[in-house]
Biotite code that builds the C-alpha atoms (Angstrom):
import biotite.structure as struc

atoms = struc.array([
    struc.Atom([-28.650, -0.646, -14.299], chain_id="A", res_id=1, res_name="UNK", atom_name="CA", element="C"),
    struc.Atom([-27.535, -4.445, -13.595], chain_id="A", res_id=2, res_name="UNK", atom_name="CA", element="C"),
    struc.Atom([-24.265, -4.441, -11.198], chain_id="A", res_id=3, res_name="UNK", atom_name="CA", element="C"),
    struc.Atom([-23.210, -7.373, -13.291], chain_id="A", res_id=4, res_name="UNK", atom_name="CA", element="C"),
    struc.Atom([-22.451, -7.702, -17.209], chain_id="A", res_id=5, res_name="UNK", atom_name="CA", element="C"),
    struc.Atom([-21.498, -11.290, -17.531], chain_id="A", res_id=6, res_name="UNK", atom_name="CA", element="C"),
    struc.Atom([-18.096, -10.104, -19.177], chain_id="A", res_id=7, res_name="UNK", atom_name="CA", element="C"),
    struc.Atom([-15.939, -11.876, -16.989], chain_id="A", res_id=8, res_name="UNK", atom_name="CA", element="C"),
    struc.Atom([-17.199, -15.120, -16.271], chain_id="A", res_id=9, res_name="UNK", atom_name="CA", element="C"),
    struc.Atom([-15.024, -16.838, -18.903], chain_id="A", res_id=10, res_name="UNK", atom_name="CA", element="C"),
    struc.Atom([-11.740, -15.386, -16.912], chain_id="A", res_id=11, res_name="UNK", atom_name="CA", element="C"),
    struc.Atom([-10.978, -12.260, -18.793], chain_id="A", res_id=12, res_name="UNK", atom_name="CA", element="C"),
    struc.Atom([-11.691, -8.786, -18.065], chain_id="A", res_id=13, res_name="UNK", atom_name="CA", element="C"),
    struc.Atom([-10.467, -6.044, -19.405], chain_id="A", res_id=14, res_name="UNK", atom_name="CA", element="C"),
    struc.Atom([-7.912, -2.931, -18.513], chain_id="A", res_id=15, res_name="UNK", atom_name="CA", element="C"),
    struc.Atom([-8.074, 0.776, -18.982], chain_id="A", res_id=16, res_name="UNK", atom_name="CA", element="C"),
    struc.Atom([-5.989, 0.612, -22.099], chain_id="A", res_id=17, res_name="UNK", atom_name="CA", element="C"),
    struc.Atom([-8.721, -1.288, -23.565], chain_id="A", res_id=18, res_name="UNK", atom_name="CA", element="C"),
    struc.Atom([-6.998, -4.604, -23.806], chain_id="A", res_id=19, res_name="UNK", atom_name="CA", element="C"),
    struc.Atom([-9.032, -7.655, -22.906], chain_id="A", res_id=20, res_name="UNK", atom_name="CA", element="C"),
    struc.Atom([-6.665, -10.033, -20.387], chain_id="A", res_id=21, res_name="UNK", atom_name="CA", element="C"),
    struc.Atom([-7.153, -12.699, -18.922], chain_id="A", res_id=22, res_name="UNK", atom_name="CA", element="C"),
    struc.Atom([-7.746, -12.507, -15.122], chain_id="A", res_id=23, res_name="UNK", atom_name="CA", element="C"),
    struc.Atom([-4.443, -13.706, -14.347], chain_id="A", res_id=24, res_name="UNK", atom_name="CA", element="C"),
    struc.Atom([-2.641, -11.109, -15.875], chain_id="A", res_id=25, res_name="UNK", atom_name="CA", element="C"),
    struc.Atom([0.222, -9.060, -14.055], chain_id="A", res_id=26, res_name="UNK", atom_name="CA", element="C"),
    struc.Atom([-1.334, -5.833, -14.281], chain_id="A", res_id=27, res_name="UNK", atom_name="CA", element="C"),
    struc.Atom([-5.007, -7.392, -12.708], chain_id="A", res_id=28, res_name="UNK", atom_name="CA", element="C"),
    struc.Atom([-2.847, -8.841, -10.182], chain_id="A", res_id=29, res_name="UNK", atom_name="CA", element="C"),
    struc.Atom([-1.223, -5.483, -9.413], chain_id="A", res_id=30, res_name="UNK", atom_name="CA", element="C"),
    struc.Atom([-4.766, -3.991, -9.391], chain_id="A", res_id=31, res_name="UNK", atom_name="CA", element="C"),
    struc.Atom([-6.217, -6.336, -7.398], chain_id="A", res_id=32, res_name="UNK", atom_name="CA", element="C"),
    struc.Atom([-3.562, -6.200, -4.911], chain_id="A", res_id=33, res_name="UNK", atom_name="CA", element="C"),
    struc.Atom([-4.078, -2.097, -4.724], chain_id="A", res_id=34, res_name="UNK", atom_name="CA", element="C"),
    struc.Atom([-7.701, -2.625, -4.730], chain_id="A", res_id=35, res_name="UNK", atom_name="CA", element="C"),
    struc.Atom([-6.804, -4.885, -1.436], chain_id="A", res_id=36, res_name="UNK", atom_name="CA", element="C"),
    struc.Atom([-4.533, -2.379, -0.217], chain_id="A", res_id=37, res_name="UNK", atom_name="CA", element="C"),
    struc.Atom([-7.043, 0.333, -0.381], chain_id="A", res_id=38, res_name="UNK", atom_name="CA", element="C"),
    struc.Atom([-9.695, -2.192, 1.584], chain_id="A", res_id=39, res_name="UNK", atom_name="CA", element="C"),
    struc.Atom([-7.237, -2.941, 4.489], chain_id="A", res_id=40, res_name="UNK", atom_name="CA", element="C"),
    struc.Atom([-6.430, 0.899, 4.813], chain_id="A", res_id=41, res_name="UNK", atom_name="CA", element="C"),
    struc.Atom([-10.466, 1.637, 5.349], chain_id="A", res_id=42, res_name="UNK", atom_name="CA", element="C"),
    struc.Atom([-10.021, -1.333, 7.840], chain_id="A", res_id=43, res_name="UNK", atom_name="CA", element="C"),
    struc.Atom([-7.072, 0.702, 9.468], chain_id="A", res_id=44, res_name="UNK", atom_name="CA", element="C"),
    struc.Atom([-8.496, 3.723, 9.781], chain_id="A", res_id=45, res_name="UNK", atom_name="CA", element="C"),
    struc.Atom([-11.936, 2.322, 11.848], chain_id="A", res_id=46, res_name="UNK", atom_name="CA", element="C"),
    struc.Atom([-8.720, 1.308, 14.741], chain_id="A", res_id=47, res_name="UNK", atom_name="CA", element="C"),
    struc.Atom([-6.215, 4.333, 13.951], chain_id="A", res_id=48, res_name="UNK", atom_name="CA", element="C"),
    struc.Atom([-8.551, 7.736, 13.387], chain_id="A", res_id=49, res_name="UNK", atom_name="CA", element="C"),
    struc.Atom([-5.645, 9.862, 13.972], chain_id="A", res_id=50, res_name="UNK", atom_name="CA", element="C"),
    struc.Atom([-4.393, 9.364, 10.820], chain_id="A", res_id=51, res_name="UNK", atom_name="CA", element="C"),
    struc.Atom([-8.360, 8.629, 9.098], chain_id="A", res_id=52, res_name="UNK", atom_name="CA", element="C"),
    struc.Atom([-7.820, 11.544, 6.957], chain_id="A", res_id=53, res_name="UNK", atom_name="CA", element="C"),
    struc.Atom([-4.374, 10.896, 5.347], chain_id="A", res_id=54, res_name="UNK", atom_name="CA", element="C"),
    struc.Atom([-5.391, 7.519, 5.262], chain_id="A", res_id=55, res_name="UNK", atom_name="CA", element="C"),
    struc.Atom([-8.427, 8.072, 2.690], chain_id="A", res_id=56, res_name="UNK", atom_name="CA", element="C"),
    struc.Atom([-6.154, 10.353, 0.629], chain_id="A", res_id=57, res_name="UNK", atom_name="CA", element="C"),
    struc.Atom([-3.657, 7.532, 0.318], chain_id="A", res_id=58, res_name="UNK", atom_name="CA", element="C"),
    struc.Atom([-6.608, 5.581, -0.895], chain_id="A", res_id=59, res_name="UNK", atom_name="CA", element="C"),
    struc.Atom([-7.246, 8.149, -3.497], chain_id="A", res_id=60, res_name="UNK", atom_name="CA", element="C"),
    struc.Atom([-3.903, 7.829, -4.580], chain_id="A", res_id=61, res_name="UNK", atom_name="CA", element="C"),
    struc.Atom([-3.877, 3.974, -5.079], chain_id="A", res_id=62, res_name="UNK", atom_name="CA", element="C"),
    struc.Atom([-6.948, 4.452, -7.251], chain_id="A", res_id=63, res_name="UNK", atom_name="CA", element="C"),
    struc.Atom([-5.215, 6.596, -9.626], chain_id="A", res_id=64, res_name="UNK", atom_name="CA", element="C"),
    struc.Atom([-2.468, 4.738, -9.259], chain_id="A", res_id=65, res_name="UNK", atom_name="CA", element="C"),
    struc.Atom([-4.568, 1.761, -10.588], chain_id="A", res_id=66, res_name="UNK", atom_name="CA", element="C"),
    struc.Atom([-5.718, 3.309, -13.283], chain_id="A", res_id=67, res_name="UNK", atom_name="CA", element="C"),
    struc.Atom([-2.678, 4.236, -14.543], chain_id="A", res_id=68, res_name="UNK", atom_name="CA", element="C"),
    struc.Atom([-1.411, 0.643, -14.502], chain_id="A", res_id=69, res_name="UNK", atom_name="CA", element="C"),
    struc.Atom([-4.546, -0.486, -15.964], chain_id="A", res_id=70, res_name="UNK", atom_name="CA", element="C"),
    struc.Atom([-3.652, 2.045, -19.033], chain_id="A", res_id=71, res_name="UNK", atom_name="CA", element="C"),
    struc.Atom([-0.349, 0.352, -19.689], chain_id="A", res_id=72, res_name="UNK", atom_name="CA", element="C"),
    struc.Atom([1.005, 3.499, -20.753], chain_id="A", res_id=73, res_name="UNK", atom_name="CA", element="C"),
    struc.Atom([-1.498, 4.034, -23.187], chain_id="A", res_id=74, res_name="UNK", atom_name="CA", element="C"),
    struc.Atom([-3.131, 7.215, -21.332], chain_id="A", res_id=75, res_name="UNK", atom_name="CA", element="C"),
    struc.Atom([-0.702, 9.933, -21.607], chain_id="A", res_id=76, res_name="UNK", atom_name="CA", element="C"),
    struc.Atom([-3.383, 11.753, -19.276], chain_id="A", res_id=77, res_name="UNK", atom_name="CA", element="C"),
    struc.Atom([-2.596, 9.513, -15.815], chain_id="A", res_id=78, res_name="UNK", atom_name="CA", element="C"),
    struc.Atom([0.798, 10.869, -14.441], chain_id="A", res_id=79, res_name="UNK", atom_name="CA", element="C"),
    struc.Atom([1.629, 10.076, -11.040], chain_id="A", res_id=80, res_name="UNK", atom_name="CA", element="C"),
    struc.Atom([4.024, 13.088, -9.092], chain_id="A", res_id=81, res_name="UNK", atom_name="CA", element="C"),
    struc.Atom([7.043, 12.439, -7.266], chain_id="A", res_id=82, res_name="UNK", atom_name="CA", element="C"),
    struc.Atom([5.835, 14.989, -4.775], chain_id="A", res_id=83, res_name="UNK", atom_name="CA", element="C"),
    struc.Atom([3.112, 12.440, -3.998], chain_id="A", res_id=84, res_name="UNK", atom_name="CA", element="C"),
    struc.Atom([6.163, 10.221, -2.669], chain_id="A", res_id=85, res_name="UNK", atom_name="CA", element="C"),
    struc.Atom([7.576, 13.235, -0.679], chain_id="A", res_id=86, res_name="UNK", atom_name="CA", element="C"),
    struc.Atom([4.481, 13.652, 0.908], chain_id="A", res_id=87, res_name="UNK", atom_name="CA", element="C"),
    struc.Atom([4.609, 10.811, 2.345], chain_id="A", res_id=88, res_name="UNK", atom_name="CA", element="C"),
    struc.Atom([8.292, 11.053, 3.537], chain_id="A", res_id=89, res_name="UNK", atom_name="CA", element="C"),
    struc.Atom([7.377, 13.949, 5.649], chain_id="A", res_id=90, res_name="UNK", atom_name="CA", element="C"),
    struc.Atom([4.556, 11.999, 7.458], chain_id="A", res_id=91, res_name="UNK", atom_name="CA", element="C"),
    struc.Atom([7.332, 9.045, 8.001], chain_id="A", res_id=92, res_name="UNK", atom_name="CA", element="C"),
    struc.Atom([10.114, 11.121, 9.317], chain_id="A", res_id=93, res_name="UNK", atom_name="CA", element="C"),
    struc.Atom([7.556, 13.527, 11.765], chain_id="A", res_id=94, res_name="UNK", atom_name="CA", element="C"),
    struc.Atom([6.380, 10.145, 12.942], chain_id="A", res_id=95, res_name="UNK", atom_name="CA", element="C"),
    struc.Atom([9.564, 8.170, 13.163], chain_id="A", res_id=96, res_name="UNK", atom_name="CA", element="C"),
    struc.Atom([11.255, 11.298, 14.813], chain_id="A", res_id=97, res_name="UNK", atom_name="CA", element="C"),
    struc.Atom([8.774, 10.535, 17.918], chain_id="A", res_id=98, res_name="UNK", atom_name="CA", element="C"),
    struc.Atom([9.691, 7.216, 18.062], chain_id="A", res_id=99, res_name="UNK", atom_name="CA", element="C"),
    struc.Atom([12.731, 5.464, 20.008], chain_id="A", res_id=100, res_name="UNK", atom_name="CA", element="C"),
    struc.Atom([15.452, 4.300, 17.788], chain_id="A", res_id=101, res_name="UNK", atom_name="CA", element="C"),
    struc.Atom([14.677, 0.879, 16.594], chain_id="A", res_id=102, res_name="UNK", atom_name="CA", element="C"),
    struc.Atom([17.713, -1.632, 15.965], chain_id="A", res_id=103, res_name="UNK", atom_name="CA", element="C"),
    struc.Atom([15.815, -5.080, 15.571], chain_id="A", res_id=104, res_name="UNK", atom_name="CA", element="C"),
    struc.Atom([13.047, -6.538, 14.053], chain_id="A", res_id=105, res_name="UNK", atom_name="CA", element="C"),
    struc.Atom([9.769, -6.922, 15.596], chain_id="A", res_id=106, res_name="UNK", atom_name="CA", element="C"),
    struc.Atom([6.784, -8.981, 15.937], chain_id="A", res_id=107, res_name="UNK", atom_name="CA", element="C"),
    struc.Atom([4.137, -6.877, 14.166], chain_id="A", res_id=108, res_name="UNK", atom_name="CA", element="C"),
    struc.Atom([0.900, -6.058, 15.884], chain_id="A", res_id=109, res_name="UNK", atom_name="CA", element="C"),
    struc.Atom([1.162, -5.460, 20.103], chain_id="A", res_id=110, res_name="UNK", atom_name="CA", element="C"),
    struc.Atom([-2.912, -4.069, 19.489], chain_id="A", res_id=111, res_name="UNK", atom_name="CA", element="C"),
    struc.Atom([-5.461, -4.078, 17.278], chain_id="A", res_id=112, res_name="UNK", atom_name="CA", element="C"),
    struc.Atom([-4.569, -0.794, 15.296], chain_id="A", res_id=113, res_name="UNK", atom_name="CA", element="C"),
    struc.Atom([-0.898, -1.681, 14.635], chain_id="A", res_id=114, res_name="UNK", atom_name="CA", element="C"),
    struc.Atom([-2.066, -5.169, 13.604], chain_id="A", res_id=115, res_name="UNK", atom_name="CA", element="C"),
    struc.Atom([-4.579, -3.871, 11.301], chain_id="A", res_id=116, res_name="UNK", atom_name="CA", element="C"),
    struc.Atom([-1.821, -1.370, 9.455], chain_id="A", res_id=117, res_name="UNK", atom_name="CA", element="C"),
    struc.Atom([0.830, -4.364, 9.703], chain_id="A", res_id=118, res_name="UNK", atom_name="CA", element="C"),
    struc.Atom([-2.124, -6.115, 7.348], chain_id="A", res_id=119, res_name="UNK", atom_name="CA", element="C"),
    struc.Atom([-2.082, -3.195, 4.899], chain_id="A", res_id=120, res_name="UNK", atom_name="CA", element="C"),
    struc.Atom([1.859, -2.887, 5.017], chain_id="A", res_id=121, res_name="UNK", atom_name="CA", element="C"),
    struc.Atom([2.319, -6.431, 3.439], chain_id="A", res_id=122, res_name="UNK", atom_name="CA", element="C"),
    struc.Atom([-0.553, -5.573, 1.143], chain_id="A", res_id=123, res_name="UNK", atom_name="CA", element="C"),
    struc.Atom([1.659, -2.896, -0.020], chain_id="A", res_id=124, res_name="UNK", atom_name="CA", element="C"),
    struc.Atom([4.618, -4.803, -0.177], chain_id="A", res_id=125, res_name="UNK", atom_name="CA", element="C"),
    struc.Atom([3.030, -7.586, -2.477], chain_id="A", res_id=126, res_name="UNK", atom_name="CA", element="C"),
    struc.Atom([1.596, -4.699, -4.916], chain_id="A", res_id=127, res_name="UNK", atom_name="CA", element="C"),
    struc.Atom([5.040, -3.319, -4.951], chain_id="A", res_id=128, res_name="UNK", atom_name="CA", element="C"),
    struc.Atom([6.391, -7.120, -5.954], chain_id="A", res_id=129, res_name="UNK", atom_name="CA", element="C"),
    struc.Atom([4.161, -7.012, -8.449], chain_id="A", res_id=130, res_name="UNK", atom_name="CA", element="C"),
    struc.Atom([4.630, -3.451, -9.938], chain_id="A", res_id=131, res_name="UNK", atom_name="CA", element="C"),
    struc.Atom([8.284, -4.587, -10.100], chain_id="A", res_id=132, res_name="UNK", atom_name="CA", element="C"),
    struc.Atom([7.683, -7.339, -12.174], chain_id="A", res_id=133, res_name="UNK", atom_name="CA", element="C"),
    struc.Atom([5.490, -5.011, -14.638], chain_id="A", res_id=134, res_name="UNK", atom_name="CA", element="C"),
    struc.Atom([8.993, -3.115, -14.904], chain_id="A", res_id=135, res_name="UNK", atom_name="CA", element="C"),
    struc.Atom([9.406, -0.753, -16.912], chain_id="A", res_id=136, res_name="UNK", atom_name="CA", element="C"),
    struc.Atom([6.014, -0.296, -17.391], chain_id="A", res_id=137, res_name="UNK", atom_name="CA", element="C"),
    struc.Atom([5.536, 1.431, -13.809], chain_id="A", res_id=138, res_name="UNK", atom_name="CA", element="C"),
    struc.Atom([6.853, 5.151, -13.378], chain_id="A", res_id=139, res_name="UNK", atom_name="CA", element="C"),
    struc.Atom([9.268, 5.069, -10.906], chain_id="A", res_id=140, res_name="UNK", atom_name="CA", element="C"),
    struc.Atom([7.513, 7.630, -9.082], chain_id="A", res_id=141, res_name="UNK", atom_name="CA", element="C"),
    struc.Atom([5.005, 5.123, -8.438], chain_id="A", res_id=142, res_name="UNK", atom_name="CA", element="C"),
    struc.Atom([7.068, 2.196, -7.487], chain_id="A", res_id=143, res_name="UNK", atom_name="CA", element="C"),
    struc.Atom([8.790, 5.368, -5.137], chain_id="A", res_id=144, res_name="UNK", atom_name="CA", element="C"),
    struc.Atom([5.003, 6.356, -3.510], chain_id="A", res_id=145, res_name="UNK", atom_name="CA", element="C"),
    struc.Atom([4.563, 2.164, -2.751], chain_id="A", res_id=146, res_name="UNK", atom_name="CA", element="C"),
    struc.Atom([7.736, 1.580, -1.147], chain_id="A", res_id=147, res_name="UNK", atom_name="CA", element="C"),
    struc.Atom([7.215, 4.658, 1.153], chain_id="A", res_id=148, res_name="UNK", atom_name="CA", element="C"),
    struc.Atom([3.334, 4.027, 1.500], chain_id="A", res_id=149, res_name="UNK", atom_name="CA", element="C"),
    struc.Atom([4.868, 0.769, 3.301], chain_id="A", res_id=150, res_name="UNK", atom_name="CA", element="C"),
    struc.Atom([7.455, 2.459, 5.266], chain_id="A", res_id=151, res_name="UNK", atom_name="CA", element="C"),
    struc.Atom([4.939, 4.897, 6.306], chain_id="A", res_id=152, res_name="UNK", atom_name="CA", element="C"),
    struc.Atom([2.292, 1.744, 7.749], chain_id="A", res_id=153, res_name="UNK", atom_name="CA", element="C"),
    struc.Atom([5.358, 0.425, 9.370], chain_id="A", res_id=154, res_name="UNK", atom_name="CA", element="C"),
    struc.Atom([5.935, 4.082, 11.061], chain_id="A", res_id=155, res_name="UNK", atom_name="CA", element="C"),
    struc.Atom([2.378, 4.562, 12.285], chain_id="A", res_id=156, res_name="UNK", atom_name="CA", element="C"),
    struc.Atom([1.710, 0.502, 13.319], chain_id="A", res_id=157, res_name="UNK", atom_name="CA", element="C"),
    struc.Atom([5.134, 1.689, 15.886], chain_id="A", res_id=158, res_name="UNK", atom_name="CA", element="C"),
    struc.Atom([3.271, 4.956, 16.497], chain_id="A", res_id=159, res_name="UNK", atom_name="CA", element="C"),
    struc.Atom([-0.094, 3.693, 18.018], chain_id="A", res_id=160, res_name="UNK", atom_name="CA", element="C"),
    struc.Atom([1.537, 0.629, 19.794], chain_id="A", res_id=161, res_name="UNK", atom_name="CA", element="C"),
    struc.Atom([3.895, 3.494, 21.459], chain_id="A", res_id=162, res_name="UNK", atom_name="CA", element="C"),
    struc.Atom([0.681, 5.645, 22.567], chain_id="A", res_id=163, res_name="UNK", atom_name="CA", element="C"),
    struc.Atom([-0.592, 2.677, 23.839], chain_id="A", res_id=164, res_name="UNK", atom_name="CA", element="C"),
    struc.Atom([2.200, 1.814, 26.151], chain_id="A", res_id=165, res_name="UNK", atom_name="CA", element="C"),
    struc.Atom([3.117, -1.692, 24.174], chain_id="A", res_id=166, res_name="UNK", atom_name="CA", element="C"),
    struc.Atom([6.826, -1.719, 23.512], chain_id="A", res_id=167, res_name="UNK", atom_name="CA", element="C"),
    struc.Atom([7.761, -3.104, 20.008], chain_id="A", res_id=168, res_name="UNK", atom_name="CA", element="C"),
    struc.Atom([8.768, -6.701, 21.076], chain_id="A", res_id=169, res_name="UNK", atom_name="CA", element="C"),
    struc.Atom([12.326, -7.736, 19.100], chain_id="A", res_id=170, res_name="UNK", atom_name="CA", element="C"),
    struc.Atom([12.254, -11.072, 17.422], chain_id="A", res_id=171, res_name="UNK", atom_name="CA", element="C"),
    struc.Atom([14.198, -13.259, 19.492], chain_id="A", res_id=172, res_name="UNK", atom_name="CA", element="C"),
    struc.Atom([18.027, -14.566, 18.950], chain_id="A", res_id=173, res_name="UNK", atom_name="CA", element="C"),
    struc.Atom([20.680, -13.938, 16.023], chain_id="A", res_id=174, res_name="UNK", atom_name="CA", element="C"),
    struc.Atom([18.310, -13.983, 13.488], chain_id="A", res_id=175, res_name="UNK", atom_name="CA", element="C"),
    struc.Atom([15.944, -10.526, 14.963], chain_id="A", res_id=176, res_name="UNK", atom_name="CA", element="C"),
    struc.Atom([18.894, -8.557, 14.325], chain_id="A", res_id=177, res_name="UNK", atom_name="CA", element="C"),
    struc.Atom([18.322, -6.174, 11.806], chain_id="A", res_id=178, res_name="UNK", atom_name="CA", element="C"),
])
């Protein structure tokens, strides 16, 4: 079987649902931007192997969570749990509950590993930009799981620059106030 079927080389593809869309649509976007997400997690988890393992079941997660944006609603099969956003709240608060107190920005990456899940964490952010603009086509418990999923990079990027004795470096003057 050929990898490639020629389908797309005119600039449409086509989603889940079974609608063919041009490549520029919102929901490709979305799904390309979880597809990037899920590629800068694997990237994460070669520099952060503590957390390998929750790391590739988050990257489950963003493929179903593809899919069902790729559906458009049309797959009354793909549901997406609240509990999946829960989850990940009780990673965030065991982590941040290890942490000192944070009251400013900071500049994201003091090594390698917090640099690489900074990466992912504005990966998130952008899919969650663009889920919001595919509103209300995107359970809420999804747009919930994204908006954690970023908190939760954030959380660990502190984490491993902690363990390896760099202190998170505020942003300088007025403006690094949080």
């Amino acid at each position: 079987m050929k990898l490639y079927t020629k389908k797309g080389d005119r600039g449409e593809t086509a989603l889940f649902s079974g609608r063919r869309t041009r490549k520029s649509d919102p929901h490709i976007n979305v799904v390309g931007d979880l597809d990037e997400l899920s590629a800068a997690l694997g990237l994460a988890a070669i520099a952060f192997p503590a957390g390998a393992q929750d790391i590739r079941t988050i990257q489950h997660d963003l493929y179903a969570i593809s899919a069902l944006i790729s559906a458009e609603g049309k797959r009354p099969e793909l549901v997406f749990s609240d509990a999946e956003a829960r989850r990940l709240e009780v990673i965030i608060d065991d982590v941040s509950n290890t942490l000192p107190e944070l009251r400013d920005f900071i500049y994201p990456g003091e090594s390698e590993a917090s640099a690489r899940l900074h990466m992912a964490r504005v990966v998130a952010r952008r899919a969650e930009r663009g889920m919001a603009a595919l509103n209300p086509q995107v359970p809420p418990a999804v747009s919930a799981y994204i908006n954690r999923l970023s908190d939760l990079l954030f959380v660990w990027a502190r984490r491993v620059d902690f363990d390896a004795g760099h202190a998170s470096v505020p942003l300088a003057g007025p403006r690094g106030k949080a």
